[in-house]
C-alpha positions in Angstrom: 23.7 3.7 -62.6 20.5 2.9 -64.9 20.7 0.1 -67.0 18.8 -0.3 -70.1 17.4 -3.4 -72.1 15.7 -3.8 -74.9 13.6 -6.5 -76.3 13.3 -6.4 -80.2 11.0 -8.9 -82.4 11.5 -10.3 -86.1 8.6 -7.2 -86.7 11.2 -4.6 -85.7 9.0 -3.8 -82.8 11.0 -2.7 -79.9 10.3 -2.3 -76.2 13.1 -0.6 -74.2 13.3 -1.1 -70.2 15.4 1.4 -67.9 15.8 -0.1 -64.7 17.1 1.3 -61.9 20.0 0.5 -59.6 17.0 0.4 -56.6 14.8 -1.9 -59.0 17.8 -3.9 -59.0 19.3 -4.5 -55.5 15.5 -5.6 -54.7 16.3 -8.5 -56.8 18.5 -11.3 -55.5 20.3 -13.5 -58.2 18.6 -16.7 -57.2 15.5 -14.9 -57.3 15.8 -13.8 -60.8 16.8 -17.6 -61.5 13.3 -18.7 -59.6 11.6 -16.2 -61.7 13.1 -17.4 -65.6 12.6 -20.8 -64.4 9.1 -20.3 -63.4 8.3 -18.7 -66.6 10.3 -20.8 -68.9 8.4 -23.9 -67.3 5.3 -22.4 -67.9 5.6 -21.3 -71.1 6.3 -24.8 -71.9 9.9 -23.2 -73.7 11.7 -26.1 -75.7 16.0 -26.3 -75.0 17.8 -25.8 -77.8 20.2 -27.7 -77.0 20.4 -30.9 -78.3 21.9 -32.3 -74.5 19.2 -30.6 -73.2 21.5 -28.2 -70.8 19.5 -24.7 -70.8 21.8 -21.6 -70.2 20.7 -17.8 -69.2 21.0 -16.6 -72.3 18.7 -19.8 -73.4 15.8 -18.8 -71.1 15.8 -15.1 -71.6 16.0 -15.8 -75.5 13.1 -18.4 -74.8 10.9 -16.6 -72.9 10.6 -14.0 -74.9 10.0 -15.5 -77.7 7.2 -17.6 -76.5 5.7 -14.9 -74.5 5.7 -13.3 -77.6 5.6 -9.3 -78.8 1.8 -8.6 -78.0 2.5 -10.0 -74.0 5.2 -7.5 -73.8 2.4 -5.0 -75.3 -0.5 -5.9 -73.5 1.4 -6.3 -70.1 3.8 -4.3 -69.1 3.5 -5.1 -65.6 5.3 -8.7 -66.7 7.5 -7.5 -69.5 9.1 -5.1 -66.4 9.6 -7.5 -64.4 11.2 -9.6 -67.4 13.3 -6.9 -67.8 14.1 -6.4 -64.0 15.0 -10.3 -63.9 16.7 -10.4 -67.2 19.1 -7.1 -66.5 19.9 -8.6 -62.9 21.0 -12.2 -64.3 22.9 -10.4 -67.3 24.9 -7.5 -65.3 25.2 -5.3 -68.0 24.7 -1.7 -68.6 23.0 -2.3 -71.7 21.7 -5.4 -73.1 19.6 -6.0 -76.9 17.6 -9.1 -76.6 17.3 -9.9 -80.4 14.0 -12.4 -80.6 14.1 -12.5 -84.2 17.6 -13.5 -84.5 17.7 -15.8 -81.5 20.6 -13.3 -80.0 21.9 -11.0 -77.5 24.1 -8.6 -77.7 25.8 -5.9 -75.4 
């Protein structure tokens, strides 16, 4: 089965991903991890928590935000494979990553 995620910004722009269950069997969970910590690292993303521990929902929440809206516009080459990594760590048919409000929901 498909699974869908969407990526929404303070602007009310949204960008929704299907993925497929092919898209994501190609992707190993330690994979997907390599992949958000790679970005999150390079994106120079700040913890929000105060100890400093950074969860999944922390770095998907983080690295869209810093990416920001016109990097999932301008490439969507990335902002699928943000999708492929984020629905693979999450396991959810459908998931709402909520940039504005720092949430996501399912």
């Amino acid at each position: 089965m498909a699974r869908t995620l969407t990526v929404v910004f303070g602007s009310g722009k949204e960008f929704e991903f299907t993925i497929s269950q092919a898209e994501l069997a190609s992707i190993g969970e330690e994979a997907a991890w390599r992949w958000f910590d790679k970005e999150y690292t390079e994106l120079d993303c700040q913890a929000s928590s105060p100890v400093g521990k950074v969860l999944v929902i922390d770095k998907i929440l983080n690295v869209a935000k810093f990416s920001g809206e016109s990097r999932f516009a301008g490439d969507t080459a990335w902002a699928q494979d943000y999708a492929r990594h984020a629905a693979r760590l999450l396991d959810r048919d459908k998931v709402r990553v909520d940039v504005g409000n720092a949430a996501i929901g399912f």
